[in-house]
C-alpha positions in Angstrom: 72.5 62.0 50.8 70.2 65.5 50.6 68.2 64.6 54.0 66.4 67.8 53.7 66.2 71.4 52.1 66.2 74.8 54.4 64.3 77.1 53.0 65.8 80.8 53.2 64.3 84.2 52.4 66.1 86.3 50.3 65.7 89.7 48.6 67.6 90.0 45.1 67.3 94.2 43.6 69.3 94.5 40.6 71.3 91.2 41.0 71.8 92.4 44.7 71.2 89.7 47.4 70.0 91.0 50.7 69.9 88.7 53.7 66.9 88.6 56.4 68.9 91.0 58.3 68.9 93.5 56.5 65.0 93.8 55.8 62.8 91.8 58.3 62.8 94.2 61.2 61.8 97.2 58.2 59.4 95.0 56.4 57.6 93.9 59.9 57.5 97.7 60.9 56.4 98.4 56.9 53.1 96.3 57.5 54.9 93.8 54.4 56.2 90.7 56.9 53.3 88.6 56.8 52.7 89.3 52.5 56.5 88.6 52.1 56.7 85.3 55.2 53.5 83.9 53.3 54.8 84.0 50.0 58.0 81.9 51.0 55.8 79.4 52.5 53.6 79.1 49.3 56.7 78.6 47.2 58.6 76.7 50.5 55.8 74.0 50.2 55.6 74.1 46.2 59.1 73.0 46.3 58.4 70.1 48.7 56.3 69.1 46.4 58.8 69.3 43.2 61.8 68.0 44.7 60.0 65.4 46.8 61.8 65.6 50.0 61.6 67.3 53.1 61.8 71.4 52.9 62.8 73.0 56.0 61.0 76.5 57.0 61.9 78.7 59.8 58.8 80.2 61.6 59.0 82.7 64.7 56.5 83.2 67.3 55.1 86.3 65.9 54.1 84.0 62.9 52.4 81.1 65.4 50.5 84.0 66.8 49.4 85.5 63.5 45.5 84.8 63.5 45.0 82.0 60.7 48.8 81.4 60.6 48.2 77.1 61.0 44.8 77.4 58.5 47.3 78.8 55.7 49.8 75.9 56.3 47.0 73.5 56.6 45.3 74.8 53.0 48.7 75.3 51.3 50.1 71.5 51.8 46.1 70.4 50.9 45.8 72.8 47.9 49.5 71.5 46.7 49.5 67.9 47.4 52.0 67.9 49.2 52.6 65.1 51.3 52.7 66.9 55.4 55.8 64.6 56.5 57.9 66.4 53.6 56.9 69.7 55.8 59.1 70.7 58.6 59.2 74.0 60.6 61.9 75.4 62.7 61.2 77.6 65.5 63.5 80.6 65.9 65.1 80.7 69.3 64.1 84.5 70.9 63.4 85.5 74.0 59.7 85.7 73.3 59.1 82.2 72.8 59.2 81.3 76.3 56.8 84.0 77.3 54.6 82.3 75.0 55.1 78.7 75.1 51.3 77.7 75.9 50.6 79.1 72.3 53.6 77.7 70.9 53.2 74.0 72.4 49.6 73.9 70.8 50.7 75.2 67.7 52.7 72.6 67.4 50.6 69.8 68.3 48.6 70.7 65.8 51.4 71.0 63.1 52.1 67.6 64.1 48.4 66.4 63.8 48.7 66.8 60.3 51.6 65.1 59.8 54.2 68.1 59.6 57.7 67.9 61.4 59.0 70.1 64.1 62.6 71.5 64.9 64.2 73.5 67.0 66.4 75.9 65.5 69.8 77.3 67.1 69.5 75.0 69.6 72.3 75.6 72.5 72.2 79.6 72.3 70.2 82.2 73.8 67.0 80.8 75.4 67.4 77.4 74.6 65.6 75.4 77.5 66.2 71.4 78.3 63.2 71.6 80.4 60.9 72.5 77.3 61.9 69.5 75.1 59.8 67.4 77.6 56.8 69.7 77.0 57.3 70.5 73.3 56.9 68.1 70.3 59.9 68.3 68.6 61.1 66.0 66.0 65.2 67.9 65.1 67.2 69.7 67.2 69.2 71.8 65.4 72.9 72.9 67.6 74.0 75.8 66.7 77.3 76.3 64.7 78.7 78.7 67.9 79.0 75.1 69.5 79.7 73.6 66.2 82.6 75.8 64.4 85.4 75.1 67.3 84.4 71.3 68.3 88.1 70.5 67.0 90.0 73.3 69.4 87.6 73.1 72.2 86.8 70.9 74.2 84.1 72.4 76.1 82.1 73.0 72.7 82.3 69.5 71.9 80.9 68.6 75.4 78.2 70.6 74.6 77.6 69.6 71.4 78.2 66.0 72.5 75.5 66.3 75.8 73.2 67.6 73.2 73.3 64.9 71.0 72.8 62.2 73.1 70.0 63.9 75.5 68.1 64.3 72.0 69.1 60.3 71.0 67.5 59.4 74.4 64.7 61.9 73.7 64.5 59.7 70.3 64.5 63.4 68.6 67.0 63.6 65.5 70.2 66.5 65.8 71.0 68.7 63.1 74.6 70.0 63.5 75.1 73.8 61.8 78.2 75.0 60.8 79.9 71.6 59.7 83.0 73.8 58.0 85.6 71.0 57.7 86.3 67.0 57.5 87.6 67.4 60.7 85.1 68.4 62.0 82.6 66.4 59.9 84.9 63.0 61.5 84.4 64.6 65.5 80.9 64.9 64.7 
């Protein structure tokens, strides 16, 4: 069952396919991130509409604290019918997100106020923080295939894995696994 769709940026030059990698950090010091993050979202919350299920859109803090940022979500699920619930964003771990969080947890309330869902993505890595999931609305947690890939050769991965899932069951917030390479470990999980 398709629970819901990821939407991924991707640059295709003469049937070339060039991943984020390779052209956010020259597009943001270009002045074309927010023309080329925008444009995904238009056609991120088109699709929602099309396929009629949930589309998935990973967001950074940079684009939270982009002036008008939540007025052209807000316009773009009105203007397309879309309904808000099929709307989820995932927050990018990075370092700067904590620095930010007061701007990031209202954000986010108001994402939620109009119905849209919230995960967290890469959850288990980097600056991932259990204290924050009391603070911030989140709706997914999505553990990162690091703790995912080796769950059936190590044990302390699936620990991990297995603490996070239940401390986001108790939190009543869904868990996204990433990674999910094999039945085996499609059966652990």
């Amino acid at each position: 069952k398709t629970v819901y769709y990821e939407a991924l940026m991707r640059i295709v030059l003469k049937e070339k396919v060039f991943l984020p990698l390779k052209f956010i950090e020259v597009s943001k010091r270009a002045g074309l991130y927010k023309k080329l993050n925008f444009t995904m979202i238009k056609k991120s919350i088109k699709a929602a509409k099309k396929l009629d299920n949930t589309v998935s859109i990973s967001i950074d803090i940079y684009d939270v604290l982009e002036k008008g940022f939540f007025n052209f979500i807000k316009n773009e699920i009105s203007r397309n019918g879309v309904d808000p619930k099929n709307i989820q964003f995932e927050l990018l771990e990075s370092e700067d997100v904590y620095e930010f969080l007061d701007e990031i947890k209202e954000f986010l309330k108001k994402i939620k106020k109009i119905g849209c869902r919230v995960a967290i993505d890469d959850f288990g890595t980097g600056y991932s923080n259990f204290v924050n999931l009391k603070d911030i609305p989140v709706d997914v947690l999505k553990i990162d295939m690091s703790l995912i890939k080796n769950i059936n050769t190590d044990d302390k991965s699936r620990y991990i894995a297995g603490t996070v899932a239940k401390l986001a069951s108790l939190l009543n917030i869904k868990t996204t696994a990433e990674g999910v390479s094999s039945k085996e470990i499609y059966e652990i999980l």
